[in-house]
C-alpha positions in Angstrom: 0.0 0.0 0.0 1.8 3.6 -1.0 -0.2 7.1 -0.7 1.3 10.1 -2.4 0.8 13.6 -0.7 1.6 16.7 -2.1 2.1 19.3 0.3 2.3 23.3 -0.9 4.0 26.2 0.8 0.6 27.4 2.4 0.2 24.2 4.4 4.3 24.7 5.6 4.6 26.5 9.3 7.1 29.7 9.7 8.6 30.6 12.6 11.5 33.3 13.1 15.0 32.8 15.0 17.6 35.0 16.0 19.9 34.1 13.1 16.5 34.1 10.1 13.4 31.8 9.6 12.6 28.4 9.5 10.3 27.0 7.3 8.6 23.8 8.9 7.8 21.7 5.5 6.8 18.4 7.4 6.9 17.1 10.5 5.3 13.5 11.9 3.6 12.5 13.8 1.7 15.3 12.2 1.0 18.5 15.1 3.6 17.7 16.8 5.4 20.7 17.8 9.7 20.9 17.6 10.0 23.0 20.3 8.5 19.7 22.5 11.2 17.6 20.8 9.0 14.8 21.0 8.6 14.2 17.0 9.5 11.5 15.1 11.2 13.5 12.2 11.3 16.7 10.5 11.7 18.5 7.5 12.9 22.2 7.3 14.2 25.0 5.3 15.8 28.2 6.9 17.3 31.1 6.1 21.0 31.8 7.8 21.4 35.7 8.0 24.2 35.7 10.1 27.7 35.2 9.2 28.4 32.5 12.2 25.8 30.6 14.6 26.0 28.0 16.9 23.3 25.2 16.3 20.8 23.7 19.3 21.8 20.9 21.3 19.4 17.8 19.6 20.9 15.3 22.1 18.0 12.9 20.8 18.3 13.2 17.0 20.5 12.6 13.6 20.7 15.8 11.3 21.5 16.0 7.7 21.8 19.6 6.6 22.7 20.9 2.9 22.2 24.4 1.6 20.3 24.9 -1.5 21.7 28.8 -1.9 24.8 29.4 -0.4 28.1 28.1 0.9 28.0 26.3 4.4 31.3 25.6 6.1 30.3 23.6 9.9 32.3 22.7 12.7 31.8 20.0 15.1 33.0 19.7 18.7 35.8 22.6 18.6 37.4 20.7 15.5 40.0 23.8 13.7 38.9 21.7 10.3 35.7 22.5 8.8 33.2 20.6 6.3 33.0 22.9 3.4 29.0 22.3 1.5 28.9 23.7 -1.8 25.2 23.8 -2.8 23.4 20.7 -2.6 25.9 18.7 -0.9 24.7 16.8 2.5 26.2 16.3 5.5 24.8 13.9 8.3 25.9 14.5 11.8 24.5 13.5 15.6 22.5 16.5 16.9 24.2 16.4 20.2 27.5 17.5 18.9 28.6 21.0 19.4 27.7 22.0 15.5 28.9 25.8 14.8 28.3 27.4 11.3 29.6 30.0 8.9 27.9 31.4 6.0 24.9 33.3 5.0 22.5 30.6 3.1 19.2 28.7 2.4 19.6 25.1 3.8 18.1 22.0 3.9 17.9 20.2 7.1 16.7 16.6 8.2 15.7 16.2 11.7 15.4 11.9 12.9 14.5 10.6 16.5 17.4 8.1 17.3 16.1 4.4 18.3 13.0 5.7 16.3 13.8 6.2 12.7 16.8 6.9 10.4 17.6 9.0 7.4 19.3 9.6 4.5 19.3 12.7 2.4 20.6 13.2 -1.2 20.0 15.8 -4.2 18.6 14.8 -7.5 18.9 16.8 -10.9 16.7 15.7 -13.5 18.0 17.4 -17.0 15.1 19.2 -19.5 13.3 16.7 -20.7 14.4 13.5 -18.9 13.2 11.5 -16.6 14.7 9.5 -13.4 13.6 7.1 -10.9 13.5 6.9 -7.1 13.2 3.6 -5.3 11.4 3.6 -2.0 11.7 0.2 0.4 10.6 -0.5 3.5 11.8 -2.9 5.9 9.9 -6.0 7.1 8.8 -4.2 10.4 9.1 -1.0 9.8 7.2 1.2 6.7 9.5 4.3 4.6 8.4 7.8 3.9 10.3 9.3 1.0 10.3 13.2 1.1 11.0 15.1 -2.3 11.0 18.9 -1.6 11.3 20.7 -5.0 14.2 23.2 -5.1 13.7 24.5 -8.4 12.1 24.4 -11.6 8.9 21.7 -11.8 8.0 18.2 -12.1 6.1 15.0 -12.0 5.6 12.1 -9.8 4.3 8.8 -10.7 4.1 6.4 -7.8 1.6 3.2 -7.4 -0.9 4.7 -9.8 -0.6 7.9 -8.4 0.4 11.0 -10.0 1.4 14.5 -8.7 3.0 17.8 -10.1 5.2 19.9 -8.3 6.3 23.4 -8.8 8.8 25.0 -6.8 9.2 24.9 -3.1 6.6 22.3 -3.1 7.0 18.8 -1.5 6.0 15.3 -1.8 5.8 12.7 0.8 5.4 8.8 0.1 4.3 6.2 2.5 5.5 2.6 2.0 3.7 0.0 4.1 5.9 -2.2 6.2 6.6 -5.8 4.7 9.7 -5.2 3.2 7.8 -3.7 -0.2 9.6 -1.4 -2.6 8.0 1.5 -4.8 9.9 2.7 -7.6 9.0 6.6 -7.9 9.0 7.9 -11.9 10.2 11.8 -11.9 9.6 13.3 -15.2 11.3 16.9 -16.3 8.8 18.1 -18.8 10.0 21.5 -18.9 12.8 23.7 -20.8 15.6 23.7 -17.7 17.0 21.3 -15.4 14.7 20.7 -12.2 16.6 20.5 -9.0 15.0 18.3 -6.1 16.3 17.2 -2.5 15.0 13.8 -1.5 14.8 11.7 1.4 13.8 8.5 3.0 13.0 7.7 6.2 13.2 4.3 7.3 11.1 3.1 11.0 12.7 0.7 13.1 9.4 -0.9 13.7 
């Protein structure tokens, strides 16, 4: 069983921050509130307006950050030897860590409860014209969400019958039942420039 939801940037929840805005695009179980820290995972966009910040402590959860405008340079634990993200690129990192950034951006940011589910993160660039294909599985106890947020330019998604258009800044999200199933996701480019998308899965542990 599969269900394919498109969500738009009215239904997405806006807060401010001392360094910008973030941009809630999903979070589950749905209502849940990050500022209880009780969620299961979530989805965000924010804008960086400050040259340096220090991220919050997520003692409880795996990041995965990447900006989508922007340069990103992060440093964990005092390390003198930053990770340098060029736009697009991920990084995945344990939210407890002492996480300090530099650069003025748009990112991308993953949010997973450990001992609850995991995630992966990775950008996909589907060319004027072509089309690609995502594969979604789910473990035997456990069922997947895959989460496409639409950077730029538009596309289409064809899952188990289903079929849904995204322009940009809108998102996707795509349940896989438990059972060890696997969904292959079509993404089709129909227009005159490259579409940029960052997609994710995240995988229950039961």
């Amino acid at each position: 069983m599969t269900k394919l939801e498109k969500i738009v940037p009215q239904d997405f929840v806006v807060s401010e921050w001392s360094g910008g805005k973030t941009t809630q695009i999903i979070i589950e179980p749905p209502g849940a509130l990050y500022a209880d820290r009780d969620f299961h995972f979530r989805l965000s966009s924010a804008t960086v307006e400050l040259e340096e910040s220090d991220f919050t402590s997520l003692p409880d959860y795996d990041r995965i950050i990447a900006p989508v405008e922007g340069e990103l340079s992060l440093t964990y634990n005092g390390s003198e030897t930053p990770v340098i993200l060029r736009g697009l690129e991920c990084a995945a990192f344990d939210g407890a860590w002492e996480t300090r950034s530099r650069g003025r951006v748009v990112d991308y940011n993953l949010m997973t409860r450990k001992g609850v589910c995991r995630g992966n993160a990775f950008a996909l660039i589907v060319g004027a014209g072509q089309t690609a294909e995502i594969r979604c599985e789910s473990g035997e106890q456990g069922r997947s969400i895959l989460l496409c947020w639409c950077v730029q330019g538009s596309v289409e998604l064809s899952a188990g019958g289903e079929t849904t258009a995204l322009s940009s800044r809108d998102a996707a999200r795509l349940e896989v039942a438990p059972g060890g199933a696997a969904v292959n996701v079509k993404v089709q480019n129909q227009g005159d420039s490259p579409v940029r998308l960052m997609v994710a899965q995240v995988s229950f542990l039961s």
